[in-house]
C-alpha positions in Angstrom: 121.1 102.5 111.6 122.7 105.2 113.6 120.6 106.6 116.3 121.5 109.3 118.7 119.6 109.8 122.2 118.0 113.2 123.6 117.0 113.6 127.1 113.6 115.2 126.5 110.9 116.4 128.8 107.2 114.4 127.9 104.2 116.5 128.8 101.5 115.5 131.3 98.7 114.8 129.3 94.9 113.1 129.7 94.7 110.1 128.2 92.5 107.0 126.8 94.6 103.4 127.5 93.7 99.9 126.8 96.0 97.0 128.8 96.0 94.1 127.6 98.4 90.7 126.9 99.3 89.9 122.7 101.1 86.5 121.6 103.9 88.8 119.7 105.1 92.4 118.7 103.2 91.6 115.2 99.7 92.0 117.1 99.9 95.1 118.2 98.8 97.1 114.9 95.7 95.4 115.7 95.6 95.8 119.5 95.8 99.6 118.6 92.8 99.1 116.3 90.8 97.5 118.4 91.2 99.7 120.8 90.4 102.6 119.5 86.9 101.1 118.0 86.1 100.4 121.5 86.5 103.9 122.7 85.4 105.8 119.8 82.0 103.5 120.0 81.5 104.4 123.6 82.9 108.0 123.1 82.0 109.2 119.6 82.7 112.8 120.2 86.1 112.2 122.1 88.5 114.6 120.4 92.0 112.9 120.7 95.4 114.5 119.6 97.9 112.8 117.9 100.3 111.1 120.5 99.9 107.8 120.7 102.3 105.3 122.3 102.5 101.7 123.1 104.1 100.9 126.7 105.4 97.6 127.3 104.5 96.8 131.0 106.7 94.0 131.8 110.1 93.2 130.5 110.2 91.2 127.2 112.6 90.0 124.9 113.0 90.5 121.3 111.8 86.8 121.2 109.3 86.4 123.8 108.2 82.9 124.9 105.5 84.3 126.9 102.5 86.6 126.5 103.5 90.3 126.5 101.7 92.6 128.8 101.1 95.8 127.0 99.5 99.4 127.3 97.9 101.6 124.2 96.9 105.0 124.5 96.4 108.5 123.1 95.9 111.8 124.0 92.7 113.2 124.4 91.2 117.0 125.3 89.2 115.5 128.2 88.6 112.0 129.7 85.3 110.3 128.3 83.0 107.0 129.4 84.9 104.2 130.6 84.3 100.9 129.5 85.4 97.4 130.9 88.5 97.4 129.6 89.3 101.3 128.3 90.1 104.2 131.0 91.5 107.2 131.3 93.8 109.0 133.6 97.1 111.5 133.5 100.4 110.6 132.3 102.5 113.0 134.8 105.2 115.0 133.0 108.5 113.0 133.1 112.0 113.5 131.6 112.8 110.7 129.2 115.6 109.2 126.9 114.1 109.6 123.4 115.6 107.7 120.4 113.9 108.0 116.9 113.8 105.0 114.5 112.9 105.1 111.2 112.0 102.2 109.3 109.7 98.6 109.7 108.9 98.1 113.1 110.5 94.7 113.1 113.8 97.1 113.8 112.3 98.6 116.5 114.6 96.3 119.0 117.7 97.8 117.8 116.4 101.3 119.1 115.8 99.6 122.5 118.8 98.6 122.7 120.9 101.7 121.7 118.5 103.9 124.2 118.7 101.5 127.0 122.6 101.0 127.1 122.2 105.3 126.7 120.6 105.2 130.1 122.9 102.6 131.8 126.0 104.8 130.3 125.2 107.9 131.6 123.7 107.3 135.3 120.2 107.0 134.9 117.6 104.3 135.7 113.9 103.1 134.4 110.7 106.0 136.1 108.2 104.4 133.9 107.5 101.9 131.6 109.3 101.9 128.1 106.7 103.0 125.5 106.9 104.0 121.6 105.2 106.7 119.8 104.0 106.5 116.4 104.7 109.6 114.1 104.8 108.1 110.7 103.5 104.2 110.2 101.3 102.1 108.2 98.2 104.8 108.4 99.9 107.2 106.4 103.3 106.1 105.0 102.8 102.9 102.0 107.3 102.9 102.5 107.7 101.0 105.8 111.4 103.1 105.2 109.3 106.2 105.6 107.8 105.3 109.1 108.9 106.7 112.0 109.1 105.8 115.8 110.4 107.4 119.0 111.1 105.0 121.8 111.0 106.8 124.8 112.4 105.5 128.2 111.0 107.5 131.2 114.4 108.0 133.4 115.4 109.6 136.6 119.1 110.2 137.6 120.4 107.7 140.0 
């Protein structure tokens, strides 16, 4: 696939998160789910917009041999009831190295690696953790061809 990368600015924002560790990339369609039952049944009238991401918290490797430390979340108007494991706080606004990929998620390492050899390449370095946002998936496209996913790198200039 060709990608092509665009320095974009991401919004602060208020949102719900979940952190938690998964086995392998191919848990966290259910991670998400999860997580979002556990807020909406302490939160019922939380209004949330569509961003959603997935930041990975620790490095991992396409093939990891270890847990994966992970972060869901999606916007919401206003924060809501905290539970044990749901909170919510601000994203701060942050410039970030955006590369869309479309297609099956099992892909999805080809766009990290085009974005991140983007940010070595033209003098920047890691402000946040990586994270993904979901535009088009499995909720609303049955064509895993027809899914779309921007990996977003939070940068700063060195």
């Amino acid at each position: 696939m060709n990608y092509a990368a665009e320095v974009k600015d991401l919004p602060n924002c208020t949102v719900y998160y979940k952190q938690g560790k998964i086995r392998s990339f191919e848990e966290i369609p259910d991670f998400i789910l999860r997580s979002a039952e556990e807020c909406r049944e302490k939160n019922p009238d939380l209004r949330c917009n569509e961003y959603c991401y997935t930041a990975y918290l620790e490095p991992c490797d396409v093939l990891p041999e270890k847990e994966i430390m992970i972060e869901y979340g999606q916007v919401v108007e206003a924060a809501g009831k905290e539970t044990e494991t749901i909170r919510f706080r601000e994203l701060e606004a942050v410039p970030a190295v955006c590369v869309l990929h479309k297609g099956d998620y099992a892909k999805l390492g080809d766009a990290y690696a085009f974005a991140f050899a983007w940010v070595e390449e033209h003098g920047y370095e890691l402000a946040a953790p990586p994270r993904e946002q979901y535009i088009h998936g499995v909720w609303d496209r049955e064509n895993p061809d027809e899914w779309e996913t921007e990996v977003q790198i939070p940068v700063k200039k060195l």
